[in-house]
N, C-alpha and C positions, 0 to 999 in steps of 0.2 A: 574480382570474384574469388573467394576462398574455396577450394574444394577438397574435399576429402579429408577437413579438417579432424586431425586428433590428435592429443596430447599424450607425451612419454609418461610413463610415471618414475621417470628419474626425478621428476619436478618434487615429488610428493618425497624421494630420498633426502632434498633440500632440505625440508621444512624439520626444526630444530625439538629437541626434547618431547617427542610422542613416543608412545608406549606398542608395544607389538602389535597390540587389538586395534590401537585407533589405527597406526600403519595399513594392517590389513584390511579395516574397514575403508579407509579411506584406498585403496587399491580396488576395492570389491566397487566403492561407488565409480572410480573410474572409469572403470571397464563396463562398467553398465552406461555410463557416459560416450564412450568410444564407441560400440553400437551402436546407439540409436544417432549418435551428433546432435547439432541442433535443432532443437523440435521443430517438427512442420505440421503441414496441415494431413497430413493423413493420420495424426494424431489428433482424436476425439476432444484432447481439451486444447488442442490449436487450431483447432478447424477454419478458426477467425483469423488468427495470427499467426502465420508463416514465418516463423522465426528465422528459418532457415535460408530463406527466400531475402528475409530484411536485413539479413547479416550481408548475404552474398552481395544484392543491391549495396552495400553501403558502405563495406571494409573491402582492402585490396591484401589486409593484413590484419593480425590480432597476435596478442602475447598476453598471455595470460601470467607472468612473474610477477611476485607483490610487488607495491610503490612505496616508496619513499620519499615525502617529497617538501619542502620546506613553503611555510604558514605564515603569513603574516594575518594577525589575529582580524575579522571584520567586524565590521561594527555590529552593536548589541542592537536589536529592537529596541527602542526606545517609546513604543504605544502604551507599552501595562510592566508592572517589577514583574520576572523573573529569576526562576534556577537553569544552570544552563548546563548541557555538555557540548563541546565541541568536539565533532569526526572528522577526521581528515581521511580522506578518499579512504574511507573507513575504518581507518585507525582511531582509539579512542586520542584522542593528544589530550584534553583537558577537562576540570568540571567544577563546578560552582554552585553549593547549596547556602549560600549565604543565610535564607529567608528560610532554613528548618533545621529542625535536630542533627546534627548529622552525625550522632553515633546511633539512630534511627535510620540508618542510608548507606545500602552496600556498593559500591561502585568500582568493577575492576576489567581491567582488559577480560575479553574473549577467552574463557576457557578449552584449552584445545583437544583436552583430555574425555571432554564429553562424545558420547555417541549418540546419534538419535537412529529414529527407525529410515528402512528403505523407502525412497519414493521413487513412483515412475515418472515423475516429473523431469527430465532430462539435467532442466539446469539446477535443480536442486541435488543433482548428484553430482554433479559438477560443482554445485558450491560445497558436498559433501567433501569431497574428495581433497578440492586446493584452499577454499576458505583459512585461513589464519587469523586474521583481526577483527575488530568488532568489539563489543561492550558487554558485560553482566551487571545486570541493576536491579537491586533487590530491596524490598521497605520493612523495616521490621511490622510484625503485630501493631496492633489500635495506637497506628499514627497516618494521620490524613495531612497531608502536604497543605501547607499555607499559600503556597502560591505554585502556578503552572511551570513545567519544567519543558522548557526550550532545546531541542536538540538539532543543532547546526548542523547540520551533514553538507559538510563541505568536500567541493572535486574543485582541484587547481587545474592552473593553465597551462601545464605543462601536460595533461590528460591525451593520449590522442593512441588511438588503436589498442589498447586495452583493455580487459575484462578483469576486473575488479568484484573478487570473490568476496563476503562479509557475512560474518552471523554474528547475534543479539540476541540475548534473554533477558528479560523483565520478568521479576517476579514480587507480587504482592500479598503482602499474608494475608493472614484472619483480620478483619474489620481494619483492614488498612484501605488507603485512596489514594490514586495520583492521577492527576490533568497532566498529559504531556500535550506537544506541537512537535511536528518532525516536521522543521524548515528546510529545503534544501536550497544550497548555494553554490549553483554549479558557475564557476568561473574560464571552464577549459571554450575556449572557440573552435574546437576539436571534435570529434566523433569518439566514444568511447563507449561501454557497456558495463554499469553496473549489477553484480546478482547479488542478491541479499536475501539472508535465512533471517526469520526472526521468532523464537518461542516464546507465547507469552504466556503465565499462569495468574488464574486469581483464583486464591484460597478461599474458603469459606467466609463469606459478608465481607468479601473485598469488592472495590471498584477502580473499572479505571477507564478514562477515555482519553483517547489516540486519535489526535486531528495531522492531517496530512496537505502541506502547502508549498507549492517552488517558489521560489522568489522573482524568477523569469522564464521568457520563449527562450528556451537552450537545444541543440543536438543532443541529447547525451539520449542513449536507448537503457531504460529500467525498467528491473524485473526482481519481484520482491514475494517471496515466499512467507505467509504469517501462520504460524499454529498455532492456536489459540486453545487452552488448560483451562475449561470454567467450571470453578467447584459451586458448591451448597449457596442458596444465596447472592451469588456472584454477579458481577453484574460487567457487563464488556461494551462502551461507544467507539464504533470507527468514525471519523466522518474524513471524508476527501476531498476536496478541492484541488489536487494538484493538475492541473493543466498545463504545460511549459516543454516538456520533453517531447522531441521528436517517437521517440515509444517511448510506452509505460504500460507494465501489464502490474495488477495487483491480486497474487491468489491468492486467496484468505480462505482458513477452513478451521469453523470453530468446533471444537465437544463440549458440548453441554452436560457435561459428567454426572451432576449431581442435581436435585429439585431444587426448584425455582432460579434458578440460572437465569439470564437475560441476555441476548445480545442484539444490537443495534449493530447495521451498517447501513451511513446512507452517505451518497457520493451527489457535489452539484457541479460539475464540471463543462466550462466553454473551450469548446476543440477548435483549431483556426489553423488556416497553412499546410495541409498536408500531416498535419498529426494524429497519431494513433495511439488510442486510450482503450486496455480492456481491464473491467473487470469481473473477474469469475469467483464465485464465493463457495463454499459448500458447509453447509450448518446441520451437524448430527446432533438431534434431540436421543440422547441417549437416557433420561432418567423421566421421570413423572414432572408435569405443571410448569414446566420451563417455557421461555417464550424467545422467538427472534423477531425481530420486525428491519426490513431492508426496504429501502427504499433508493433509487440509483436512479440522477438526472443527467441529459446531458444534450448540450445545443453544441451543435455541430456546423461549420461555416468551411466553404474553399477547401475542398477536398480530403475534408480529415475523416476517421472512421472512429466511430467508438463502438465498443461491445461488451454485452452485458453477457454472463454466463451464472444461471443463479442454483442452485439444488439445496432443495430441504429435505434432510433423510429424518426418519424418526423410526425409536426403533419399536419392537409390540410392546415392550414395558412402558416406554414412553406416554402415557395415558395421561387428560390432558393438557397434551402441547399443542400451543397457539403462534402459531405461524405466517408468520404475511411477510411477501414481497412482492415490490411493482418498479418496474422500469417504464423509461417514458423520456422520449426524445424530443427534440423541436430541433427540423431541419431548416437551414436557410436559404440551402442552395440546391440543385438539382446532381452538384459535382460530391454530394457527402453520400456516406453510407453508415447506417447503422443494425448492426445484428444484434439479438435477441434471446439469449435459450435458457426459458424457466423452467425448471425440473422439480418435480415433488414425488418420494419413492416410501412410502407408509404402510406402518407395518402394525398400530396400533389403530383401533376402533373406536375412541373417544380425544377426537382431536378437533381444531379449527386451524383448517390452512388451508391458504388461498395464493393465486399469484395472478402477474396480468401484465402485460408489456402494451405499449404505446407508444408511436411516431406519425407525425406529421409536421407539415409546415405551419406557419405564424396565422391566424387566423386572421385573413381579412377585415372582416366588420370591427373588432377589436382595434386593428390599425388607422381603422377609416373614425373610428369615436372617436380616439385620441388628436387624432389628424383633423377632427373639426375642433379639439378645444385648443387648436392655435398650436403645438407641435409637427415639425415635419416626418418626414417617414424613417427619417433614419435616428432621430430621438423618440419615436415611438415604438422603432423594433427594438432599442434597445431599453425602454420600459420596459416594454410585455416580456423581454430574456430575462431581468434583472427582477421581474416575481413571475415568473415560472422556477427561477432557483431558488429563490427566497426561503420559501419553507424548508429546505435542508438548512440554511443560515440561520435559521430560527430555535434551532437545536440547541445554537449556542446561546450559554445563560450569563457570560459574563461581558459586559457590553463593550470594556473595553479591547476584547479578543475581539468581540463582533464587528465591528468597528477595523481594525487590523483587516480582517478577511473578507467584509466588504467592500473594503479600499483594493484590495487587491482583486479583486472580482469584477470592479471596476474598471480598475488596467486593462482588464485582460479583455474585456467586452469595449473598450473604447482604442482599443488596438485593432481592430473591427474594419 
């Protein structure tokens, strides 16, 4: 058990060529980190997940100093062409736009120089504070990527009691488009603790959509911070599937800055073994006729927990904004748990938003149909799992991606 865990900020004298402001900002997120420590549940947005609690359960130890750590390159996807970048336990190491322009493609280590705003999020001041590496990815003006761009987030095996600080920017101009995958390839047979910041902006008639997939059941605990910049026109897809990590929290929180903004997040994830999955979003309708639509599934088996935490703000100008989200479980077992908390806080009088959560077990009769056309019970629970997810799968338009992520969805429901 770790107790009274806090960090020097001689650590933050380490870190090489910053400027007085970032120093001080970065001492300022510190120490705002050193209070609180690890978030727990008497914190409003951990109420679910006792961070505190899962650290202490699960490290006798932690070091937070950056890694360094040697790559042997793995293998490409080989389902659909690809662009790719590879992370090593968060460093950019490499990158590959073969299949585009690429004096249309900005690509560079983690800028350290930048400051962003305070949050109370504990370990966002904490990736404030130690973060060093990570990627800046930028697309010029009216150019839309020819093909999906692949980002390997690779953790080695040499990983073990570690907290591995990281932040990332993506930025898409005016009428530009990118398809990414953020694959993770966690290698370590180890316990360790990734946190990750990531800003993303879309300018004006830009688009971009961000799919989220592990490649295996792994220990590693993740926790990933997304800010999402959505101008005029813009338009923003998550979709999730990552299921694999012993934790995985995802806080996403978009500004719908400007009219007619879009943003979509839907997540179809199967929890198995004791793992715990939350996702908490918060979507500010700050301009006129903007829309979100969330939608978060998730089958839950053998003690795993998953959580949903959703909030639509809108503000009075916001007039309107069209807003939906629904959560919705399917439990298998009596040992799972899943929590719930949809929030809607409106401040404008010509709006449509709605929300609604849902949980229960596999419906009977439905078992018992399939179970008279000659399948047994445990190929017909995993029917009825595999289109109760489906419609988030269905999002995706390119069939060879679909295909990739049904395969893997597969795996992970026939590990079962």
């Amino acid at each position: 058990m770790i107790q009274n865990f806090e960090i020097n900020s001689k650590q933050i004298d380490e870190i090489k060529k910053i400027t007085t402001e970032e120093k001080n900002f970065r001492i300022k997120n510190l120490k705002l980190f050193n209070e609180v420590g690890f978030p727990h549940k008497r914190l409003e947005d951990w109420k679910f997940s006792d961070f505190k609690n899962i650290v202490d359960s699960n490290f006798d130890e932690l070091d937070t100093a950056s890694v360094t750590s040697n790559f042997n390159k793995i293998d490409l996807i080989k389902d659909f062409e690809h662009n790719y970048i590879f992370l090593v336990n968060g460093n950019l190491h490499s990158s590959n736009f073969n299949y585009e322009e690429k004096n249309k493609i900005k690509i560079t280590p983690f800028d350290k120089s930048i400051n962003y705003q305070l949050n109370k999020n504990p370990l966002v001041c904490l990736n404030h504070a130690l973060a060093e590496n990570g990627y800046s990815l930028e697309v010029d003006k009216n150019y839309k990527f020819k093909k999906v761009l692949v980002i390997y987030n690779v953790f080695t095996n040499d990983l073990k009691n570690k907290i591995l600080n990281n932040k990332n920017k993506i930025k898409v101009n005016e009428n530009s488009e990118l398809h990414i995958i953020e694959y993770t390839v966690n290698n370590s047979k180890f316990r360790f603790i990734n946190n990750a910041y990531e800003n993303i902006i879309l300018e004006k008639n830009s688009k971009l959509k961000n799919l989220y997939i592990q490649k295996s059941k792994n220990d590693g605990f993740f926790h990933k911070f997304i800010k999402n910049n959505l101008f005029l026109n813009s338009d923003y897809t998550n979709l999730i599937f990552s299921a694999g990590p012993k934790f995985h929290k995802l806080d996403i929180e978009c500004d719908l800055m400007a009219q007619n903004a879009k943003c979509n997040i839907l997540s179809a994830l199967f929890l198995n073994n004791n793992e715990h999955n939350e996702i908490k979003t918060r979507i500010n309708h700050l301009d006129s006729n903007c829309k979100s639509y969330q939608r978060v599934k998730n089958v839950l088996n053998s003690n795993s927990k998953g959580i949903f935490q959703g909030k639509i703000y809108v503000k009075d100008i916001a007039q309107k904004t069209d807003a939906y989200q629904l959560s919705k479980a399917l439990l298998l077992t009596d040992s799972v748990e899943f929590n719930s908390k949809p929030e809607l806080e409106i401040y404008a009088d010509d709006v449509k938003c709605s929300h609604g959560s849902t949980s229960g077990s596999i419906d009977e009769e439905s078992l018992h149909y399939l179970m008279t056309r000659g399948l047994n019970r445990k190929d017909s629970t995993k029917l009825l799992i595999k289109g109760f997810l489906n419609d988030v799968v269905e999002f995706i338009k390119n069939p060879s991606i679909k295909n990739f992520i049904e395969t893997k969805l597969d795996q992970q429901i026939n590990e079962n």
